[in-house]
VEXMAR-839358 format. One record per residue: residue in three letters; x, y, z of N, C-alpha, C in turn. Coordinates in steps of 0.05 Angstrom, whole numbers, plus 5000, padded with zeros to 4 digits. Layout:
<nodes>
ALAXYZXYZXYZ;...
</nodes>
This chain:
<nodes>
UNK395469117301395269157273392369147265;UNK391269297262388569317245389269567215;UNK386869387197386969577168384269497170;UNK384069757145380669727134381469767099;UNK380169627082379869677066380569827039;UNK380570137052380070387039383270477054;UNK384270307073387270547069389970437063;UNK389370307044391670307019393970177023;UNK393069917036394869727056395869647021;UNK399069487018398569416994398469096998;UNK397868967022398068557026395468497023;UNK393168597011390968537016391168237004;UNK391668116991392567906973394267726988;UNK396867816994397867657015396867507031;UNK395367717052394067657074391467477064;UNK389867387046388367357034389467067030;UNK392166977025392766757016393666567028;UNK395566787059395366647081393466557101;UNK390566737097388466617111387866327107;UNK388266357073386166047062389065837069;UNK391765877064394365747074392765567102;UNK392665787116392465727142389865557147;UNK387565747134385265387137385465157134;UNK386665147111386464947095388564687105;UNK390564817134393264737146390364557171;UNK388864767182387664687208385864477199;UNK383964477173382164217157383864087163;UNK386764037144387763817142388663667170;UNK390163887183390163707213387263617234;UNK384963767236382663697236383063847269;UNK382863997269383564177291380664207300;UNK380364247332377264337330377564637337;UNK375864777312376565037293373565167292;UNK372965327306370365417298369565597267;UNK371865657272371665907244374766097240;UNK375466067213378066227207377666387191;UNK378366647187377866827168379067107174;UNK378667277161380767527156378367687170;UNK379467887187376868227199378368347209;UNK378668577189380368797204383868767201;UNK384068617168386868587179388068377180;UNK387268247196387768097206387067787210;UNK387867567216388067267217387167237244;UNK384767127244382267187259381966797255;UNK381966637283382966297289380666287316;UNK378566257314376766167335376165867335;UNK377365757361378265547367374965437399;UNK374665237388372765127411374464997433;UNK376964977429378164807450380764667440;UNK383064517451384264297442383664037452;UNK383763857446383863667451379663447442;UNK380163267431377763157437376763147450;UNK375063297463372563227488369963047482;UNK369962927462367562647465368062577430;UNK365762417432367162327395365862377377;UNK363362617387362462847365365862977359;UNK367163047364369563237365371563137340;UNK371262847343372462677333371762647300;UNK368862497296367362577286365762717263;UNK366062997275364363197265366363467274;UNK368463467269370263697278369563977261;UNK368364227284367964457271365164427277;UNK363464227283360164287285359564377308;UNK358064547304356864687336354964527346;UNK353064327332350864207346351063897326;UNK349063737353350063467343349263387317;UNK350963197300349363057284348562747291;UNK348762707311347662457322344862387331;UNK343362137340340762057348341562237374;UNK339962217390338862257421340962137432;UNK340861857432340661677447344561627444;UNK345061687424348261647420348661917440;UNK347762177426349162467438348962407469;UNK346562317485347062307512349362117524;UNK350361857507352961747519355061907510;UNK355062067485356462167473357862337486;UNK356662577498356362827517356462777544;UNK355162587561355462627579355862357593;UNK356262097580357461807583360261767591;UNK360261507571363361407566363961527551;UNK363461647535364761827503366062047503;UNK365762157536365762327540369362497557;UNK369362687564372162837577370762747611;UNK368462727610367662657646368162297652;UNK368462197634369161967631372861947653;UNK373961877663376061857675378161687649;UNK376461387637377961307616378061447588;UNK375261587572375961747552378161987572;UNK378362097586379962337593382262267591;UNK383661997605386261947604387561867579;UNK385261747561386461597540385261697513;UNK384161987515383562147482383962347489;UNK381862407509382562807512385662847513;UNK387162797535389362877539391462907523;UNK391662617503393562577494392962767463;UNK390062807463389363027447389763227442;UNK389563287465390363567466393463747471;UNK395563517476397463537472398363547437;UNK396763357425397463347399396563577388;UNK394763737395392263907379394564247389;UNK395964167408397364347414399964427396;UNK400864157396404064177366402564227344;UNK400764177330399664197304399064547311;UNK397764627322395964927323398865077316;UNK400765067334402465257334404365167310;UNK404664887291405964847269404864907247;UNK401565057255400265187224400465437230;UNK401365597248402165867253404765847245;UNK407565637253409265757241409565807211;UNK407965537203407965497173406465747158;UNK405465827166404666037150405366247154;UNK406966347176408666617190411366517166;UNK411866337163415066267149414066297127;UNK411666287113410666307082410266637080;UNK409566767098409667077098410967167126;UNK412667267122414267427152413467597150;UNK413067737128412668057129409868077128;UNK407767907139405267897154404967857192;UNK407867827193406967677219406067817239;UNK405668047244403568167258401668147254;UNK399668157229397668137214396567827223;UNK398467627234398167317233396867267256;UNK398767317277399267327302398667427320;UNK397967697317396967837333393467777350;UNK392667647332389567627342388867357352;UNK390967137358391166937363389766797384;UNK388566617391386666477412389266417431;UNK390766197430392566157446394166247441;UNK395466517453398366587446400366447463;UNK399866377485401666227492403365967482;UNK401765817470403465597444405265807424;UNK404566007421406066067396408366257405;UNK408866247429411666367435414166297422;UNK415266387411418166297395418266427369;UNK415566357355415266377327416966607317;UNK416166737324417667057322420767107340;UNK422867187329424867207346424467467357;UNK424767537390423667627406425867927399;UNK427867847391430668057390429668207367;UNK428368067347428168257327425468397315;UNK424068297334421068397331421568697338;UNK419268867320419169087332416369137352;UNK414868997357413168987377411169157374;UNK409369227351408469357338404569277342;UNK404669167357402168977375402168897401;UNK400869097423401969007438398268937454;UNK398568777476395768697489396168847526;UNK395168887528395369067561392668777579;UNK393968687601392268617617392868587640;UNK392568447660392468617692395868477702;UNK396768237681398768187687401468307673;UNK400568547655402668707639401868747607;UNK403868867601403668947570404568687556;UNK403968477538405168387519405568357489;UNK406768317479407468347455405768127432;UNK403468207416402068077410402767857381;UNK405668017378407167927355409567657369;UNK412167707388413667557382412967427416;UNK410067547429409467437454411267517484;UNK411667707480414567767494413167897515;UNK413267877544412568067565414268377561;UNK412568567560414368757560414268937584;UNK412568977595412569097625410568857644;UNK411868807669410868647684408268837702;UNK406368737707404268877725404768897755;
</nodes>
């Protein structure tokens, strides 16, 4: 699904309301979210990762560079604070990123259930499509997005393999 502008889509508004829906879902859960916004159409979710990887993440969720001294960012990054840490890994990252996983795909449904008749427009451009398998019932999608890569065609809408490679 891509649109431009000038050809006379009539959701420009819709889509427009589910973008800010949908930010405003990933702020509140505190997702680490690089940038959400509409291009081409479409619901456009660039994601740095799930899960806490040190406690800038924590923090300062969404910053590309530190706001910390020196002297914190180096335990911070590459210490105890950190995913190389064996105790931060077992006992933040992980359990993080399990959580960062239910939330991502419960602000996709929530806003696919606030507009259905976007959900290609939603979905289609998605960072992890693999969490968001279900959303869409697979029977009634018309599959109107589809992604080609070396392991087959899939369906960018209800996630569905459609030809195996």
């Amino acid at each position: 699904m891509s649109h431009d502008w000038d050809d006379g889509w009539e959701y420009w508004d819709d889509l427009n309301a589910a973008v800010d829906y949908f930010s405003k879902l990933i702020r509140k859960y505190r997702l680490p979210v690089t940038q959400v916004k509409e291009k081409y159409g479409t619901l456009r979710c660039y994601m740095s990762g799930l899960g806490f990887e040190n406690l800038h993440y924590i923090t300062h969720p969404g910053h590309c560079y530190s706001r910390y001294p020196k002297w914190l960012w180096r335990m911070c990054c590459g210490g105890c604070l950190s995913s190389r840490n064996w105790f931060w890994r077992w006992l933040v990252y992980r359990p993080s990123a399990w959580v960062h996983s239910k939330l991502y795909r419960r602000a996709y449904r929530k806003t696919v259930e606030k507009w259905p008749h976007l959900a290609a427009e939603l979905l289609s451009m998605a960072d992890a499509r693999d969490l968001l398998v279900g959303i869409v019932d697979q029977d009634k999608c018309e599959h109107s997005s589809t992604w080609t890569s070396n392991k087959g065609r899939q369906c960018g809408v209800c996630m569905k393999w459609l030809e195996e490679g």
